[in-house]
C-alpha positions in Angstrom: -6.4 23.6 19.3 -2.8 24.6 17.7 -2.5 25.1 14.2 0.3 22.5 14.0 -2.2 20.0 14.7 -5.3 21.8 12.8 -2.6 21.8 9.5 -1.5 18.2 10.1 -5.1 16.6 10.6 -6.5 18.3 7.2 -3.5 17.4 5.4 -4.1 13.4 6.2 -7.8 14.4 5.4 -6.8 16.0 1.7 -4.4 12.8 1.5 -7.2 10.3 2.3 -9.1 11.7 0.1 -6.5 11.9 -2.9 -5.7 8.3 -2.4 -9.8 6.9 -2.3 -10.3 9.2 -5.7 -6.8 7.8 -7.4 -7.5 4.0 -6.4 -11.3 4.2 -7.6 -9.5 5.7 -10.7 -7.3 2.9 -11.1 -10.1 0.5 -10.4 -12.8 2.0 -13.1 -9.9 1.6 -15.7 -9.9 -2.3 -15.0 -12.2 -4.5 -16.8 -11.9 -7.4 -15.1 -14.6 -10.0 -14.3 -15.1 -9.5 -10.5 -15.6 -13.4 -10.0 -11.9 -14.4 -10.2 -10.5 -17.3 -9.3 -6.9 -17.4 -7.5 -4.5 -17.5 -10.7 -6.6 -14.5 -11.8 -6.9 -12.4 -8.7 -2.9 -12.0 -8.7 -2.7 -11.0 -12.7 -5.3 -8.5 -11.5 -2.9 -7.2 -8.8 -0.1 -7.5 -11.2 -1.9 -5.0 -13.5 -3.2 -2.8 -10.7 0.6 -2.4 -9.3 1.7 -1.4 -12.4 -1.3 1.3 -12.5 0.2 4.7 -11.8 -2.7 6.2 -10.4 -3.1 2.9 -7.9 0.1 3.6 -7.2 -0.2 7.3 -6.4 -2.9 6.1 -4.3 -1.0 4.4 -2.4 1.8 6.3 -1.7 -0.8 8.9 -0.6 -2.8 6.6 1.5 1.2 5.9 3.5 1.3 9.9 3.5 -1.9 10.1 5.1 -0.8 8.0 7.8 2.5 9.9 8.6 0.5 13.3 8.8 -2.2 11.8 11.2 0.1 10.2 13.3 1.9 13.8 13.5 -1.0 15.1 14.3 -2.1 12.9 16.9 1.4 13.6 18.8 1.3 17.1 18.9 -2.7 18.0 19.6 -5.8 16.1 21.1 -7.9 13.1 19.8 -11.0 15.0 20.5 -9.8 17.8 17.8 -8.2 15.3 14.6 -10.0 12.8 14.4 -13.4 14.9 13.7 -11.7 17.5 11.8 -10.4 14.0 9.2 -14.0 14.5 8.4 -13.3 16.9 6.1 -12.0 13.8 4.1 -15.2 14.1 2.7 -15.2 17.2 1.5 -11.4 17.1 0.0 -13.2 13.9 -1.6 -15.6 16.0 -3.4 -13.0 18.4 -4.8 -10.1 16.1 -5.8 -12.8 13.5 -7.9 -14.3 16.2 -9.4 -11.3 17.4 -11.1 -10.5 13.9 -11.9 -13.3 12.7 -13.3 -14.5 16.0 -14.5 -17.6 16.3 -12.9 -19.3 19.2 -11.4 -21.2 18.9 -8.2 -24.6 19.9 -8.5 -26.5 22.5 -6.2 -28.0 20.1 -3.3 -24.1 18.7 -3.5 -22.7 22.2 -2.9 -25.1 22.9 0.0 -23.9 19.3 1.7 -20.4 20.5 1.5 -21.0 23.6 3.4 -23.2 22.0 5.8 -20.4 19.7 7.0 -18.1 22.4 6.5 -19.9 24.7 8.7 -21.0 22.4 11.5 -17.1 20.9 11.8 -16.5 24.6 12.5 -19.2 25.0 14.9 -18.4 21.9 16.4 -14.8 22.5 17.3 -15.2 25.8 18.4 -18.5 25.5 20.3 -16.1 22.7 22.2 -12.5 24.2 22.4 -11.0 20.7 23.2 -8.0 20.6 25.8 -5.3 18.9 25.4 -4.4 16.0 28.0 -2.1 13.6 28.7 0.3 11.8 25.7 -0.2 8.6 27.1 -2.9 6.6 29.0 -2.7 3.8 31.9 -3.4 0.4 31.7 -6.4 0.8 33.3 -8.5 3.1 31.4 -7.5 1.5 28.1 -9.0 -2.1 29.5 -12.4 -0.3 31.0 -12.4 2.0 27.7 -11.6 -1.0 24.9 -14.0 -3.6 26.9 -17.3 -0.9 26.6 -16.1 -0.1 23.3 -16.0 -4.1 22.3 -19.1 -4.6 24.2 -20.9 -2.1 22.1 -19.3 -2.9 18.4 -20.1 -6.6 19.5 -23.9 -5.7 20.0 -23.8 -3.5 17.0 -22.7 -6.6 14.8 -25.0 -8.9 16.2 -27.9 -6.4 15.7 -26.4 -5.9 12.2 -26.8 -9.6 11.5 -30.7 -9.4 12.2 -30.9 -6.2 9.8 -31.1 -6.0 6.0 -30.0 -3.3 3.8 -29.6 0.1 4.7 -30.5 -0.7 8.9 -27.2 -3.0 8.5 -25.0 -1.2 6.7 -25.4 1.9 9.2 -25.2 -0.6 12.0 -21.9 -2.0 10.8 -21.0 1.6 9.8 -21.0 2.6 13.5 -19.1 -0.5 14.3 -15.8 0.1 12.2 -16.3 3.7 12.8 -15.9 2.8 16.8 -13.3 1.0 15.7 -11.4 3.0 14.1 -11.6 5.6 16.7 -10.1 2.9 19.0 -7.0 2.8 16.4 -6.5 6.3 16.1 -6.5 6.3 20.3 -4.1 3.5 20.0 -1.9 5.6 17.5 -2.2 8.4 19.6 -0.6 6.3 22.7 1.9 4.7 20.7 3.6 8.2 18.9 3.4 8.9 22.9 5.6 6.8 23.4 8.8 7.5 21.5 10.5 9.6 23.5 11.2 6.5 25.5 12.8 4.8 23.0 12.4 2.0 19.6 12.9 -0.6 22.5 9.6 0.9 24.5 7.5 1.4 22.0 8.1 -2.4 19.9 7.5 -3.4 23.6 4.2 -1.9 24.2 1.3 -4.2 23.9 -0.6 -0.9 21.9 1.4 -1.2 19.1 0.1 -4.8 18.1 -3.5 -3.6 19.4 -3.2 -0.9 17.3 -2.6 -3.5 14.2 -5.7 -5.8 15.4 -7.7 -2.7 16.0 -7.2 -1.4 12.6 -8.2 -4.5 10.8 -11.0 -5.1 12.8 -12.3 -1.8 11.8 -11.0 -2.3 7.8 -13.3 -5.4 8.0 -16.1 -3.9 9.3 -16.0 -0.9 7.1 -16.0 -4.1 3.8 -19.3 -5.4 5.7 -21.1 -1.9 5.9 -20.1 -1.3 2.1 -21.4 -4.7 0.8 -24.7 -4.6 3.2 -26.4 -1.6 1.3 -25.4 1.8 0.0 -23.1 4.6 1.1 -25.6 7.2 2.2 -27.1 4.4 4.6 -23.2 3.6 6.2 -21.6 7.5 5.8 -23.4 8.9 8.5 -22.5 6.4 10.9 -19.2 6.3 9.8 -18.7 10.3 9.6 -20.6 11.0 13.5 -19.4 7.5 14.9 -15.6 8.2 14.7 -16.0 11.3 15.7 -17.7 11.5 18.7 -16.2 8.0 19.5 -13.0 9.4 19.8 -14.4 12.5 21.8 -15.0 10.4 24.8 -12.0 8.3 24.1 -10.0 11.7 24.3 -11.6 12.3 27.7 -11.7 8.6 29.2 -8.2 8.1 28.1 -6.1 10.8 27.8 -7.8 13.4 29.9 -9.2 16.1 27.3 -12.2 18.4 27.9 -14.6 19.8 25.9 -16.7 22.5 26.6 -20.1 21.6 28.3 -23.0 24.1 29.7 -25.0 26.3 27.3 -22.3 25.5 24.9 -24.0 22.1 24.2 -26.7 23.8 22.0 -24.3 24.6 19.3 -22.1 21.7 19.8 -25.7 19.9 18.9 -26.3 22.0 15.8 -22.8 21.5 14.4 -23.0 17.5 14.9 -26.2 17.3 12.8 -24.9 19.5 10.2 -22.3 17.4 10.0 -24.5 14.3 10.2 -26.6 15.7 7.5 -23.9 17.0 5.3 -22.1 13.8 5.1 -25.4 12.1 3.9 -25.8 14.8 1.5 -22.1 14.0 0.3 -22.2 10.3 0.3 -25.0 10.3 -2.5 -22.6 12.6 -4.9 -20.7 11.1 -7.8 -17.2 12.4 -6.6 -18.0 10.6 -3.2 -20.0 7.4 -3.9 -17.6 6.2 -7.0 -20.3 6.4 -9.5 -18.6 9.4 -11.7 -18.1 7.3 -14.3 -22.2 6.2 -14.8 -23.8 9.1 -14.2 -23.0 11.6 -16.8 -23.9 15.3 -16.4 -26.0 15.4 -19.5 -27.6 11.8 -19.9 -28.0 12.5 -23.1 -24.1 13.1 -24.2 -21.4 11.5 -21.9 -18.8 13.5 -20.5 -15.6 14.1 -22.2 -13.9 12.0 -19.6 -16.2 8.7 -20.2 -16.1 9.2 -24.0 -12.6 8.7 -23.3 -13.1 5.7 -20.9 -15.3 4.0 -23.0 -13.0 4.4 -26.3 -10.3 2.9 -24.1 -12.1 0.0 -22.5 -13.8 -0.9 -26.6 -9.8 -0.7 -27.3 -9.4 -3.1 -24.7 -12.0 -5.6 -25.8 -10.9 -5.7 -29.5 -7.8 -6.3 -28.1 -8.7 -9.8 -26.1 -10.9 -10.7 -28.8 -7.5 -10.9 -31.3 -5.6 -12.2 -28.4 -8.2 -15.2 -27.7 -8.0 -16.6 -31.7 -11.2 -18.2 -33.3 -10.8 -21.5 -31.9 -11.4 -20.2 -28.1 
């Protein structure tokens, strides 16, 4: 576990992060009916474009791409992808300076529950390192249990309702996603051998269908019922997801034995500190309608709400009396 790898991973976390609390920013500034038509929808995008903190966003959200593929090419699947976990907890930080909220107690003890069991985790399992590439092989055996079991998980999801099928679905994108960042992983493999290898690699267009399978999924779990029902799923499933993709693909180890029992421990710290998370303002994107004192709003949403009652006067003029 270099610290190459460890810097590179928590960087794409803390970029993640930034770019969810900038584009949730953006979008709370927007007062938009959400039933827009198609004329509509691209004026919306047209405003949000021009939105510096969507933009931001953005640009952070490309960052966070760069750093994980970095760290994908110099360390192990079985240690990034559960240390991007910590997305939650850069999350946490970065919207409470933005919105100017402070976490409450139970949030605080969440946060160093994940913390603390993403540090048990890792060094209870000391991951290897293995190979920078996989064969053919493995990747059909590993991609057709993984489709078999995101395939039962959305047909199980379907027969669910609320917070059964938004976990359900959770687990699905989060398998998929681990499947992307296993396909990432083979494709920075791959480029010592050339632009000409890698654009010819069937993983690099997986990688694409992969990844929007999984962004798909992830829309499904958020629509069918509430973010503490679909974070757990989402935080655990990735992770351990990729753990055994790291080992059926790419050859790493991690440790087994007595070393189990903490490995245990640190999982369901994780497990319950990302449920812990998920119901906190910073996380969930509801900083901006829960104030601190529900009695007098935060300076923050004084200022939001001046701004959107701007706003309003503003189309009322535009619209004349005879509309």
């Amino acid at each position: 576990m270099g610290a190459l790898t460890v810097a590179l991973a928590l960087l794409a976390a803390l970029c993640n992060a930034s770019a969810s609390v900038l584009q949730r920013r953006a979008a709370a500034e927007d007062e938009s009916d959400s039933r827009l038509d198609a004329r509509q929808a691209v004026r919306w995008l047209g405003r949000l474009l021009r939105r510096p903190y969507w933009l931001a966003g953005a640009g952070m959200l490309a960052l966070a791409s760069v750093f994980q593929g970095s760290a994908l090419a110099t360390g192990s699947l079985s240690v990034v992808q559960p240390l991007l976990t910590s997305e939650l907890l850069f999350t946490l930080v970065v919207g409470s300076v933005v919105f100017r909220r402070r976490p409450d107690r139970r949030t605080w003890f969440a946060f160093v529950s994940l913390g603390a069991g993403l540090a048990l985790f890792l060094v209870a399992a000391s991951p290897t390192a293995g190979r920078t590439t996989a064969s053919g092989g493995a990747w059909l055996v590993a991609c057709g249990v993984v489709l078999a079991v995101v395939t039962a998980l959305v047909l199980a999801g379907r027969l669910a309702r609320g917070g059964p099928r938004a976990a359900l679905y959770g687990l699905a994108s989060a398998m998929s996603f681990a499947v992307t960042a296993a396909l990432i992983k083979e494709v920075v493999g791959r480029f010592g051998q050339g632009p000409a290898a890698v654009l010819g690699h069937w993983s690099l267009w997986a990688l694409a269908v992969a990844g929007l399978i999984g962004f798909t999924l992830l829309q499904a779990a958020f629509r069918a019922g509430s973010l503490t029902a679909s974070q757990p799923a989402l935080t655990l499933g990735d992770a351990l997801t990729s753990v055994a993709l790291g080992w059926a693909l790419f050859g790493e180890r991690i440790g087994l034995g007595v070393r189990l029992v903490p490995e245990i421990i640190g999982v369901l710290l994780i497990g319950a500190g990302s449920l812990g998370l998920a119901g906190a303002p910073s996380v969930s994107g509801t900083w901006d309608t829960v104030p601190d004192d529900p009695a007098e709003p935060a300076d923050g949403q004084r200022r939001d709400g001046q701004e959107r009652q701007v706003r309003r006067q503003r189309q009322e003029r535009q619209k004349g009396p005879h509309e």
